[in-house]
C-alpha positions in Angstrom: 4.0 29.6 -21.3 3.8 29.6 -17.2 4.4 27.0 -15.0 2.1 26.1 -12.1 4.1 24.4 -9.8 1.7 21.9 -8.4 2.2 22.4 -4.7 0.2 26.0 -5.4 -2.6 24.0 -7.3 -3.2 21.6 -4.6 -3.2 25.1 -2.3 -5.7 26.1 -4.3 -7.9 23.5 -4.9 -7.9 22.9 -1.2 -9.3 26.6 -1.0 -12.1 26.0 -3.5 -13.8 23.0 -1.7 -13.2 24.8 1.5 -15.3 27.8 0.0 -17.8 25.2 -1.8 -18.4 23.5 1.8 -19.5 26.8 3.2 -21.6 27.7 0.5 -23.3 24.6 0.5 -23.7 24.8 4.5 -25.2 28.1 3.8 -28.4 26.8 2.1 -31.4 26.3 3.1 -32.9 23.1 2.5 -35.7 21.4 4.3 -33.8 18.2 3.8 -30.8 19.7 5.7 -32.9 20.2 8.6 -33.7 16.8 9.3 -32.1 13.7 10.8 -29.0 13.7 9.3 -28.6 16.8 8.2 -26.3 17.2 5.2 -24.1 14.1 6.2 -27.4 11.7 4.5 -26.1 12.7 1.0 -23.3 11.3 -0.7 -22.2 14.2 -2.7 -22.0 15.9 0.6 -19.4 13.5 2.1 -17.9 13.4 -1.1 -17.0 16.7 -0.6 -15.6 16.5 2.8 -13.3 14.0 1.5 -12.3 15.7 -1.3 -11.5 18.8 1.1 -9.5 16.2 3.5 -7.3 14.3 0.8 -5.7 18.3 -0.6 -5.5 19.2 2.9 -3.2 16.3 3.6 -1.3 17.1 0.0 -0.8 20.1 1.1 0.0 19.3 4.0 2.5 17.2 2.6 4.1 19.3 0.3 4.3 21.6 3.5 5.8 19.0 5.6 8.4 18.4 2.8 9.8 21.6 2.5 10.4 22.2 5.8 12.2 18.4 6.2 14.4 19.1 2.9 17.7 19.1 3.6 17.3 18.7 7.6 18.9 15.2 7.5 16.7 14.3 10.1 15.7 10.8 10.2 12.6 10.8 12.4 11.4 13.9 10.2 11.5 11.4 6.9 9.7 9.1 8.5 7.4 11.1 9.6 7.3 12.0 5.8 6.8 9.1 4.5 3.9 7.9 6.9 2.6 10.7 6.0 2.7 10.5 2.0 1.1 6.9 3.1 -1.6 8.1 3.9 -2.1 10.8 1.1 -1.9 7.5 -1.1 -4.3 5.3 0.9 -7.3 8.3 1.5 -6.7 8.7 -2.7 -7.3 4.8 -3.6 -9.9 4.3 -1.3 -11.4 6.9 -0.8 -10.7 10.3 -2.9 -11.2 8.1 -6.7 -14.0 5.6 -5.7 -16.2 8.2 -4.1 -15.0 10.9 -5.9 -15.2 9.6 -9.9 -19.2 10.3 -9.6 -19.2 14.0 -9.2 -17.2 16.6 -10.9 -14.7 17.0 -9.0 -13.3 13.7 -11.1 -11.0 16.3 -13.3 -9.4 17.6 -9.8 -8.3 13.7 -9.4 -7.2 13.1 -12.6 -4.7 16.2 -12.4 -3.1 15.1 -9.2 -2.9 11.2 -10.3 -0.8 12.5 -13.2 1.5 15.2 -11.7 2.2 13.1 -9.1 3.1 9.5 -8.3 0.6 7.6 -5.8 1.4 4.0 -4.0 -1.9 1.6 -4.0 -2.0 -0.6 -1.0 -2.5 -3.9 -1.5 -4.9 -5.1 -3.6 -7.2 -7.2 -1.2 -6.7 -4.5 1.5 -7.9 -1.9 -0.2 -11.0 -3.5 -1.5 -11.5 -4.3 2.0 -11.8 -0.4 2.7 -13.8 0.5 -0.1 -16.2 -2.7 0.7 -16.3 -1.3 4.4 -16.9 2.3 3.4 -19.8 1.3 0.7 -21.6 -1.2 3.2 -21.2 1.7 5.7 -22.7 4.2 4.2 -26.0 2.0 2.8 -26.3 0.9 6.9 -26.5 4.7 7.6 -29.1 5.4 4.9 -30.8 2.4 6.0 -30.6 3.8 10.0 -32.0 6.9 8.5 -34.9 5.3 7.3 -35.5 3.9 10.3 -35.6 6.7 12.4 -37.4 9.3 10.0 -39.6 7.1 7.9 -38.3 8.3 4.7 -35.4 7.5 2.6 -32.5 9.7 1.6 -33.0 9.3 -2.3 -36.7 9.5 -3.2 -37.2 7.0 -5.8 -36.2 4.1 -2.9 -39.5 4.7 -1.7 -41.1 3.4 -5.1 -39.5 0.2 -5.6 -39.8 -3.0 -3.1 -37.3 -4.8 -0.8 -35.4 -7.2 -3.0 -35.1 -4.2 -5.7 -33.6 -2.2 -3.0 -31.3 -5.3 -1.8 -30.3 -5.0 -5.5 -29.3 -1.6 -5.8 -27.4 -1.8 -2.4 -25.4 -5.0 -3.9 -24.8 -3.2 -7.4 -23.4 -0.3 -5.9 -21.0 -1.7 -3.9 -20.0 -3.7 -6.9 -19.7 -0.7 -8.9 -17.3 0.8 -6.1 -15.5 -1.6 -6.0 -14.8 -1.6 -9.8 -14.3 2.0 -9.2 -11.2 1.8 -7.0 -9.7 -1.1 -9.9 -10.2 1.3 -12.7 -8.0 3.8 -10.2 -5.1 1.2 -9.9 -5.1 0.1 -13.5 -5.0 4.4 -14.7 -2.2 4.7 -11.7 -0.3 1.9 -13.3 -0.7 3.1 -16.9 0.4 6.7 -16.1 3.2 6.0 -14.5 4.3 3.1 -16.4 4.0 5.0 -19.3 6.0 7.4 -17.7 8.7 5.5 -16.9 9.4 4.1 -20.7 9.2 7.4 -22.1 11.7 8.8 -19.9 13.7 5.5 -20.4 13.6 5.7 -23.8 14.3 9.3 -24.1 17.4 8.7 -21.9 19.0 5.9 -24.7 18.2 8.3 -27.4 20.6 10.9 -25.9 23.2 8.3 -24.9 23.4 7.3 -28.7 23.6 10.8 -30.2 26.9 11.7 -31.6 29.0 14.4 -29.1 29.2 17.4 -30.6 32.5 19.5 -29.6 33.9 23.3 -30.9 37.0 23.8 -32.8 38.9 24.7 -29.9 37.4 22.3 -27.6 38.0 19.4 -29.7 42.1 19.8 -30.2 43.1 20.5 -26.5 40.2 18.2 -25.1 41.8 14.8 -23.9 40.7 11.9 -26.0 39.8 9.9 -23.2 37.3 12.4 -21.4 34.0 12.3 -22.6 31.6 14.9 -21.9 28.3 14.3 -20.1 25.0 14.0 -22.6 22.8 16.8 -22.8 18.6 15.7 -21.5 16.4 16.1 -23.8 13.3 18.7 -22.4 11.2 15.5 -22.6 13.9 14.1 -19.9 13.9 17.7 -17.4 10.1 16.6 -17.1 9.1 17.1 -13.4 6.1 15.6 -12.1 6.0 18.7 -9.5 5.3 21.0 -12.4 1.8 21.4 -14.5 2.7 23.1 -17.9 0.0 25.6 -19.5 -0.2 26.7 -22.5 -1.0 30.5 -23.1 
């Protein structure tokens, strides 16, 4: 077994979008000449925010190490605001925009190794709402200006169609960032009774003590009960298998 402490995977992850961006950058397409370059395609941004949310992680996990044990109080809250907003760019923005590409199994891995704070419900529809109707007003601007639209198969269907489409995926986002709450609520929760339970299983064991221990020990002190590996379960740590 090796474990993969999960402030190197961010580290790395981080270095793989960075490489993927440049790449990307790197080609030649007709469609990346024109008005708008590569910013007219979703999968494009989706990248860039990708690359943004693991560069504030590690950034984070950075900012964390160097404030641990300082006993500064304006470096923890600094901290914290800063963990804020790691939470807020993943429930807006990272999961919505994110669960459409591949990079969905990068998500899922940091959701469960580590713990994540939605904002408030309303408010963070509110972002995703503003981001979707956003980025339809900037395909729509496109249009405007080059006379064709970003995603071919717009062009074959009418106005009320398109009105459609527009509506239905800013629906769809916005289920998108619920089904990101509900699987941050069910991990963690989860979490939580297991470790819970685990915790009264080893209070109710019998002690165990040696020979020598058990006729000089004192009656009335009571040793401490051992954790259970199930317990010593660290969400900073990703376990793999050989």
């Amino acid at each position: 077994m090796a474990l993969v402490p999960c402030q190197v995977l961010r580290a790395a992850i981080l270095l793989s979008y960075c490489s993927v961006l440049c790449n990307y950058k790197a080609i030649e397409m007709p469609s990346h000449q024109t008005y708008g370059g590569s910013w007219k395609f979703l999968t494009f941004i989706d990248l860039v925010i990708q690359a943004v949310f693991f560069g504030i992680c590690v950034l984070t996990d950075l900012s964390s190490l160097l404030t641990r044990g300082s006993g500064s109080r304006e470096q923890e809250r600094q901290l914290k605001k800063l963990i804020a907003l790691r939470d807020w760019v993943l429930a807006v923005l990272a999961f919505p925009v994110g669960i459409h590409t591949t990079v969905l199994p990068f998500i899922l891995i940091e959701m469960r190794t580590s713990h994540h704070q939605y904002p408030s419900r309303s408010s963070g529809l509110a972002a995703i709402c503003t981001f979707s109707i956003g980025y339809i007003l900037w395909v729509c601007w496109v249009h405007h200006v080059t006379g064709m639209w970003v995603y071919p198969f717009l062009e074959h269907i009418g106005p009320g169609a398109r009105v459609l489409f527009f509506g239905s995926t800013t629906v769809l986002m916005n289920v998108l960032y619920l089904l990101g709450e509900l699987l941050n609520s069910y991990i963690w929760d989860t979490q939580r009774k297991r470790s819970h339970q685990n915790l009264k299983l080893e209070a109710t064991r019998p002690r165990r003590e040696g020979p020598a221990d058990a006729s000089h020990a004192p009656s009335h002190v009571t040793q401490e009960p051992r954790m259970s590996a199930a317990c010593l379960w660290s969400p900073g740590v990703i376990l793999l298998m050989p």
